[in-house]
C-alpha positions in Angstrom: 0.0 0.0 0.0 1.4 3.5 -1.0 1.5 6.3 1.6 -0.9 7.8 -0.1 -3.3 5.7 0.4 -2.2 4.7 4.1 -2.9 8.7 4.5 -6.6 7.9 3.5 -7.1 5.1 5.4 -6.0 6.9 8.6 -8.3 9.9 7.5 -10.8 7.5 7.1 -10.5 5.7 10.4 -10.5 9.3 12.1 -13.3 10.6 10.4 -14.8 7.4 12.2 -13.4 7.7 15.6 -14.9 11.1 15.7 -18.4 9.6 14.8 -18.4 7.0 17.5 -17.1 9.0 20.2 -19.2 11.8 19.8 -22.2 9.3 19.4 -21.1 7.5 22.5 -20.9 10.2 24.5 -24.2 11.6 23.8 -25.7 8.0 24.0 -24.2 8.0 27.9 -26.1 11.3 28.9 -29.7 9.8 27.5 -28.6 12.9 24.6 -28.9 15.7 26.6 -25.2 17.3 26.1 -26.0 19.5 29.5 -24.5 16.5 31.6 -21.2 16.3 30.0 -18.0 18.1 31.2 -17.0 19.1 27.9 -19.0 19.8 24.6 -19.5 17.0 22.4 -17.5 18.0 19.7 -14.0 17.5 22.1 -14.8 13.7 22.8 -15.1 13.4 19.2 -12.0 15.3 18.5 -10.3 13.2 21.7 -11.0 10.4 19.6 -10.0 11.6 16.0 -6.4 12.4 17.8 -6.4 8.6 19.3 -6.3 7.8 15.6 -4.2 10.3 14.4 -1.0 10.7 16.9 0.3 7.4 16.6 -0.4 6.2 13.2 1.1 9.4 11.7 4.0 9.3 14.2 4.7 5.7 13.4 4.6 6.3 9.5 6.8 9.8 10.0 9.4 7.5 11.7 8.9 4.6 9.7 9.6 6.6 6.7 12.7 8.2 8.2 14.2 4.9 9.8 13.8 2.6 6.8 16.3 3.9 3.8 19.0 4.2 6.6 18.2 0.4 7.6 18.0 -0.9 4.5 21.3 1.1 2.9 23.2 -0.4 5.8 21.9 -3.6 5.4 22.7 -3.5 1.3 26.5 -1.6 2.5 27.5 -4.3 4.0 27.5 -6.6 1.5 28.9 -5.1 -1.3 32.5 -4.8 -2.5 35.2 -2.8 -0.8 36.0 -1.1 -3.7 32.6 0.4 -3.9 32.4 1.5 -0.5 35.7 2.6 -0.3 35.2 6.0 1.8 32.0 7.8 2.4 31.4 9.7 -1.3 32.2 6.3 -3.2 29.6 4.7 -0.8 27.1 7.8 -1.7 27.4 7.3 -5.3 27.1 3.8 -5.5 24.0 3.6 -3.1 22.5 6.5 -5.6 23.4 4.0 -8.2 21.5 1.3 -6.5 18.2 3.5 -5.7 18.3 4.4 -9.6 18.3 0.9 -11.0 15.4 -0.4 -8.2 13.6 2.6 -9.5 13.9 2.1 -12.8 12.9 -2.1 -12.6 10.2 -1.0 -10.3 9.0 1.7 -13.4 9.6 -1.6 -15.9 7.1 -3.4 -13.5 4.9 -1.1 -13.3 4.9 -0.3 -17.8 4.8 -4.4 -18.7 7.9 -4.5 -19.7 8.8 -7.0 -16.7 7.3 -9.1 -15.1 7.8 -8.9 -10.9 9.8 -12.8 -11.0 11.7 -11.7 -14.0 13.0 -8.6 -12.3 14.0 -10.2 -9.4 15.9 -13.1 -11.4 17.3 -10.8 -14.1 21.1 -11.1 -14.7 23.6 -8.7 -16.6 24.7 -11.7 -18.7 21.5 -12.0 -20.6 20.2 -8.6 -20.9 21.5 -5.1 -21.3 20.2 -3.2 -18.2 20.8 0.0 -19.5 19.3 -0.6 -22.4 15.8 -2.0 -20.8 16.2 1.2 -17.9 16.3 3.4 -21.1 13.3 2.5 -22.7 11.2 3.3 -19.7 12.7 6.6 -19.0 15.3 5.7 -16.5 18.8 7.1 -17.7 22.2 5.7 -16.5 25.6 7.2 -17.1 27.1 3.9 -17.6 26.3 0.3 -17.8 25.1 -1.7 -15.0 27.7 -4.0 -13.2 26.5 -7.1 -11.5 27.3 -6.2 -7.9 24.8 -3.0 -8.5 22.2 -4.9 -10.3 22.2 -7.6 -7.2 22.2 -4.9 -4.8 19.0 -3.1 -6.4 17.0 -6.3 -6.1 18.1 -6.9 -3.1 17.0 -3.0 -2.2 13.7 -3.8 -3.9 12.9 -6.9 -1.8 13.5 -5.7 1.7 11.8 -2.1 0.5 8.4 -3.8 -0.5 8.8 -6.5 2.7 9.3 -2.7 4.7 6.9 -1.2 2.9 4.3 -4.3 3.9 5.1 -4.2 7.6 4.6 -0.1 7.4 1.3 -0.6 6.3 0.4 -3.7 9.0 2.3 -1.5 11.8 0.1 1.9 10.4 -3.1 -0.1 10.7 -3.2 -1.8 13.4 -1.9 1.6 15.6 -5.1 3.2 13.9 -7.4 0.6 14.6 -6.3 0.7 18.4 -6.5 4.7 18.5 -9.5 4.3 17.5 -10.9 1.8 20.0 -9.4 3.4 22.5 -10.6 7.0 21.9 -14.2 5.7 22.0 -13.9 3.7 25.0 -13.0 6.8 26.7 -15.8 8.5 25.6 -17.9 8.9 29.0 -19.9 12.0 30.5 -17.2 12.5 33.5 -14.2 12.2 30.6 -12.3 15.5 30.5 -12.2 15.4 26.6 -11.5 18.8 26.6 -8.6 19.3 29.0 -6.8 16.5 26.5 -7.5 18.2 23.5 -6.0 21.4 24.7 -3.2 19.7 26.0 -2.5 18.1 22.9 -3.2 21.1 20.8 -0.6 22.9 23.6 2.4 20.3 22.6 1.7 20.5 18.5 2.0 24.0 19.2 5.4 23.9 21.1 6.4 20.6 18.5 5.7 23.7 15.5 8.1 26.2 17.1 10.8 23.3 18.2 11.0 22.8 14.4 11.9 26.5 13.6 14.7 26.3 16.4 15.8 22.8 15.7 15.7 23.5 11.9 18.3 26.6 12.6 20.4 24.6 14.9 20.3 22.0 12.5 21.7 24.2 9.3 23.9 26.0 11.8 25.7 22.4 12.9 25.7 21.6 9.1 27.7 24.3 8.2 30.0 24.3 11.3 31.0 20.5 10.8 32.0 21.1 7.1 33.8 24.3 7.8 36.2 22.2 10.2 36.2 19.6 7.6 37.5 22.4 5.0 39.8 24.1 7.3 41.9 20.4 8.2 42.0 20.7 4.4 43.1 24.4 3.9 44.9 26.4 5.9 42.3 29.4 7.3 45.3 32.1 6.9 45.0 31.9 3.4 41.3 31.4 3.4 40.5 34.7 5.7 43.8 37.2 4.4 44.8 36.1 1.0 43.5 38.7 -1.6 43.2 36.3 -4.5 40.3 33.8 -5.7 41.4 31.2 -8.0 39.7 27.5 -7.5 41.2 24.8 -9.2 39.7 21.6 -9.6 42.9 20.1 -10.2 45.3 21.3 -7.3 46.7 24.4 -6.7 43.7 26.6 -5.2 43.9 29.9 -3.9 40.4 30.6 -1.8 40.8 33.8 -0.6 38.1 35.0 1.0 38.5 38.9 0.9 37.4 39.6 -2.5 34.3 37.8 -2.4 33.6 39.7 1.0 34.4 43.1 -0.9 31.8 42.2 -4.0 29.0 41.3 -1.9 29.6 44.5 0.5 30.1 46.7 -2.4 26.9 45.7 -4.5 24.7 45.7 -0.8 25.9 49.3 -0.2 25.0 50.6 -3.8 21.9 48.6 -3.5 21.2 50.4 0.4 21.8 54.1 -1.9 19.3 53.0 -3.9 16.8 51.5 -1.9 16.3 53.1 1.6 16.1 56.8 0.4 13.4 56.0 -2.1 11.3 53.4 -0.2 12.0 55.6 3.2 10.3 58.8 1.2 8.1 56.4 -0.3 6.6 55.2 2.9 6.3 58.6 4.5 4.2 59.7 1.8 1.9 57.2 1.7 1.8 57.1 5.1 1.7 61.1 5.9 0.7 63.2 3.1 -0.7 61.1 0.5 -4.7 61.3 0.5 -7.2 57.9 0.5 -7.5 57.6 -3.2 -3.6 57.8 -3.9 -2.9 55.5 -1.2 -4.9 52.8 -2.6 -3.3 53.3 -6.0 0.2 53.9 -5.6 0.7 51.2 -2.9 -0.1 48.3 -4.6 2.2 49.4 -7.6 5.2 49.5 -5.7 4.4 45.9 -3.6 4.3 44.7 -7.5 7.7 45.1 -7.7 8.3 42.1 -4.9 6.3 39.7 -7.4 8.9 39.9 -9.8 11.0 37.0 -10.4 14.7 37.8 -9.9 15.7 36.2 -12.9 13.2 39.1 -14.3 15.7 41.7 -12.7 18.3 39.6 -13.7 17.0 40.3 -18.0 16.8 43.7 -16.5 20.1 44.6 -15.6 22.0 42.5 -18.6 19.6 44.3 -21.3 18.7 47.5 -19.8 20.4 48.7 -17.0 24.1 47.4 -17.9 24.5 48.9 -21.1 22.5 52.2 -20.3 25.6 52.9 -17.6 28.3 51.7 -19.8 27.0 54.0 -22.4 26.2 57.5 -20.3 28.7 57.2 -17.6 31.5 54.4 -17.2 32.9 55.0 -21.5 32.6 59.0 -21.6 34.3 59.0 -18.1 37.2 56.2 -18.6 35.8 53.9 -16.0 35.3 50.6 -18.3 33.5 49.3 -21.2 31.5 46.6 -20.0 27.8 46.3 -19.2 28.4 44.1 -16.3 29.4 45.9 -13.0 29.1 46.7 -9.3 26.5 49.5 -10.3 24.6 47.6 -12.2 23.5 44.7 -10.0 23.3 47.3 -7.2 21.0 49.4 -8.6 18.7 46.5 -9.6 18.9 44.8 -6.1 18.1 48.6 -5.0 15.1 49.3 -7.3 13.6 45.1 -5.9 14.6 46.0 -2.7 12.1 49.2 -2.6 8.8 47.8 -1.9 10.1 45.6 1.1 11.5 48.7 2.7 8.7 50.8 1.6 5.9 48.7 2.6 7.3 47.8 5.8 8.0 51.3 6.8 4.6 52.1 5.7 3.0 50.2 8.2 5.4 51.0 10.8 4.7 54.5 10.3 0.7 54.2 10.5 1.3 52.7 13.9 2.6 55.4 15.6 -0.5 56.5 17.5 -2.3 59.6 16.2 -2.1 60.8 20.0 1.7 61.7 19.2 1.0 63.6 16.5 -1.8 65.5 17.6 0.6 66.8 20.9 2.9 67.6 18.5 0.7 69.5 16.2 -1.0 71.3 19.0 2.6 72.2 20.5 2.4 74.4 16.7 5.0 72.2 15.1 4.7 71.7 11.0 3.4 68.5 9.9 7.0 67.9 8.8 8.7 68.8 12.0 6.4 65.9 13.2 7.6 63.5 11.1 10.8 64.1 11.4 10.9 64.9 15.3 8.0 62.5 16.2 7.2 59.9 14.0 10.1 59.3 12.3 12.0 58.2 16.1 9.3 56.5 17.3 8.8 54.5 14.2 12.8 53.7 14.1 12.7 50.2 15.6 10.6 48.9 12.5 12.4 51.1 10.2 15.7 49.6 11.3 13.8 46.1 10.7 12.5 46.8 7.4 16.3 48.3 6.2 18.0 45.0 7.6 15.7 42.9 6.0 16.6 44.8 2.9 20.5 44.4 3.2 19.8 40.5 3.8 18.0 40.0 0.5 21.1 42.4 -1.1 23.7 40.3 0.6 22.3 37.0 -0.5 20.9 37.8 -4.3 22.6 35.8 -6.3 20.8 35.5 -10.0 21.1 39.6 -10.3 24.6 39.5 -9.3 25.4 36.6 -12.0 23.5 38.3 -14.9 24.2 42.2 -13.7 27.6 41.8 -12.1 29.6 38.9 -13.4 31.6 36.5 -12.0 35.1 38.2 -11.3 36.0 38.2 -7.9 38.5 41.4 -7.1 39.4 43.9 -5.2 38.9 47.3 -6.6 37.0 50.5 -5.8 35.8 51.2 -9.4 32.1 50.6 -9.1 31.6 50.1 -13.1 33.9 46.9 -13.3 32.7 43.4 -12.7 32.9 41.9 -9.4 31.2 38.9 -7.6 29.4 38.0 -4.2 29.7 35.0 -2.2 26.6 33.8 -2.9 27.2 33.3 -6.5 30.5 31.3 -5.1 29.0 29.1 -3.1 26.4 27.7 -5.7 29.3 27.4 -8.1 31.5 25.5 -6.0 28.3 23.4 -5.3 27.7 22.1 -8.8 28.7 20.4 -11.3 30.2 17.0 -11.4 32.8 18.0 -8.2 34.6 15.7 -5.5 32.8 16.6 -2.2 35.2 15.8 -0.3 37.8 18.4 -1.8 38.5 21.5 -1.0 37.1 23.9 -3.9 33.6 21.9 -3.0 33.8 22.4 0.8 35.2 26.1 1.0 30.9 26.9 0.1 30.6 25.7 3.4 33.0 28.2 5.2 31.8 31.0 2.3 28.4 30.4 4.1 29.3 30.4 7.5 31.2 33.7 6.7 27.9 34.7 5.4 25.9 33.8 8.7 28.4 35.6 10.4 27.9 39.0 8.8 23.8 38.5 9.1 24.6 37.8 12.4 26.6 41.2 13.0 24.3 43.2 11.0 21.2 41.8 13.5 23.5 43.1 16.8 24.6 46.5 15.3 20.7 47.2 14.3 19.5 46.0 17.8 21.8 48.2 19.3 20.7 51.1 17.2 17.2 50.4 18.3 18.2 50.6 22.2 19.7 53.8 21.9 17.1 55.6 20.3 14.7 53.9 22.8 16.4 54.9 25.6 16.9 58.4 24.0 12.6 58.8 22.9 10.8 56.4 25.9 
């Protein structure tokens, strides 16, 4: 049984534990619901969540226990040479999940029969051949160790897959006898529910934490792997950037660090001075009617696909400043530059700050600017002396949020900026950002375990660590202009 369909049958069994129990419950009080502790719908949810809890946490754990039990199982008995260190034993077992799929697709389009995929040999039949006719693609031909393997991989999978389904069932059924047993006048259905409703809700923001812990340990255990592998003086102080696949890398860091600070600051120029004044007239002087138009004009801006901005900038933008400014002044002749990708990331970067601001702004209560109107101050020395300072905290948020975005675009930067990574302060010549590093380092056909693969890891723990600064220095900001206003 697929887990699709598992996922109705546990629907199903709720939907039914919900019926009885509520039924039951009523049937104890003669139907008069006045008698019961809690309201007749909690008893029914008490035993819809009987159902529920432990067939989907068996299935979530089932699901997430069974590849690594049957790839250790399958490991262990195939050649050394295959498993010889951890990517060689990657590959291969991605080998082995490719040809299981593809005799499982065979099955499933006639072209095998279920005891002629299990007794199929690479003696009497090209593999690839047959995996190729139903849409399964392999770089190379299959060997007989792999082709053993995947049967063996498809044998224990459906014998898991049969027990999943038994285990699923049978934890269902139970849930759902014992949610209606419990259904009973002096049950306290409805302290359960909430407590169970109180421990999905903590379970919902344990994910958000775990799920930054997790990709914070992620990056910190390759980063050690990368630094026993390159030495972190030349990683953090050399001024040149030159991967090499082959031997012979130079991964300095301080190049890539001046691109993506560069193109964030000309983006910030861009971006906070126009979606700032934006905001404050929308928010201060603009009437009803104009609001309602002009808003939703620039939030359509944040709709945009990148890629769009990235067209943008390589058609529009790019050649307009090569042409007016960086020619007739001597400061290059190409299209792609620092300026360029800055000024796009600006120009998508308006509506966030604009919109947030916006509604920063209209919170201020109106009580602060009526004192200050009535102390005879202009409507713009309340903005500026009023408003504006009490509004700063989401302001700060809104700017921050911006420089995030700038400091991790990368398709604009590609398309707008290049892919040079250098140190200069001409702001018409191509440069790069680390983000466009990292995803280059990251694919292809690369060795995982070298260096030029692993240095995306450090490139994005560098990266964490300037979001992370950039977070303190605008909560700091915020605290003194509290302290300074409250």
């Amino acid at each position: 049984m697929s887990v699709l369909m598992i996922l109705a049958a546990i629907l199903v069994l709720a939907v039914a534990a919900y019926v009885l129990s509520r039924q039951r419950v009523l049937a104890s009080t003669g139907g008069n619901p006045r008698f019961l502790h809690s309201l007749p719908g909690y008893y029914g949810w008490y035993g819809a969540l009987s159902v529920l809890i432990p067939a989907l946490g068996a299935l979530v754990i089932w699901l997430i226990v069974q590849p690594m039990v049957i790839e250790n199982r399958i490991s262990t008995n195939l050649p050394a040479a295959l498993t010889a260190d951890a990517t060689q034993a990657e590959l291969t077992m991605a080998d082995i999940r490719r040809v299981a799929g593809g005799l499982d697709a065979a099955i499933g389009q006639g072209a095998l029969t279920e005891d002629a995929a299990s007794t199929l040999s690479t003696g009497s039949t090209n593999i690839r051949d047959l995996l190729a006719s139903v849409g399964v693609a392999l770089a190379e031909d299959v060997s007989p160790e792999i082709l053993s393997a995947a049967q063996d991989y498809r044998e224990i999978s459906h014998w898991g897959a049969a027990g999943r389904t038994a285990l699923v069932i049978v934890l269902a059924a139970l849930g759902l006898f014992w949610g209606v047993t419990r259904a009973h006048k002096d049950f306290r259905a409805r302290n359960r529910v909430e407590q169970v409703i109180l421990a999905l809700l903590i379970a919902a923001s344990s994910i958000a934490i775990l799920t930054t812990v997790g990709i914070i340990w992620s990056m910190v255990s390759e980063t050690f792997d990368f630094f026993t592998k390159y030495p972190f003086q030349d990683f953090f102080f050399s001024l040149t950037w030159s991967p090499n696949f082959r031997g012979g890398s130079e991964l300095g860091i301080l190049p890539l660090i001046w691109g993506t600070l560069y193109i964030t600051l000309v983006s910030m120029l861009v971006a906070v001075p126009i979606g700032l004044f934006a905001a404050i007239y929308l928010a201060e002087y603009a009437s009803k009617r104009t609001r309602a138009w002009v808003k939703p004009l620039i939030e359509i801006i944040a709709g945009i696909p990148t890629v769009v901005f990235g067209i943008f900038a390589l058609v529009t933008v790019g050649p307009a400043l090569r042409d007016w400014f960086a020619e007739p002044m001597g400061l290059g002749n190409s299209g792609s530059s620092v300026m360029t990708a800055g000024i796009v990331i600006g120009i998508l970067n308006i509506p966030f700050i604009s919109s947030l601001s916006d509604d920063i702004i209209n919170a201020v209560p109106q009580s602060l600017r009526d004192g200050s109107l009535g102390l005879g101050a202009t409507k713009s020395e309340t903005v500026k002396q009023v408003v504006l300072p009490a509004a700063l905290p989401g302001i700060v948020g809104a700017i921050l949020m911006a420089a995030s975005r700038a400091i991790g675009e990368t398709m604009i930067v590609v398309m707008g900026a290049g892919a040079a990574a250098k140190l200069s302060l001409n702001p018409f010549e191509a440069m790069t950002t680390m983000t466009v590093k990292i995803v280059g380092q990251l694919t292809g056909d690369t060795d995982f375990a070298a260096p030029e693969t692993l240095v995306a890891f450090a490139l994005g723990m560098t990266l964490f660590v300037i979001t992370l600064g950039l977070n303190i220095f605008a909560l700091w900001i915020v605290r003194k202009y509290r302290e300074q206003y409250e």
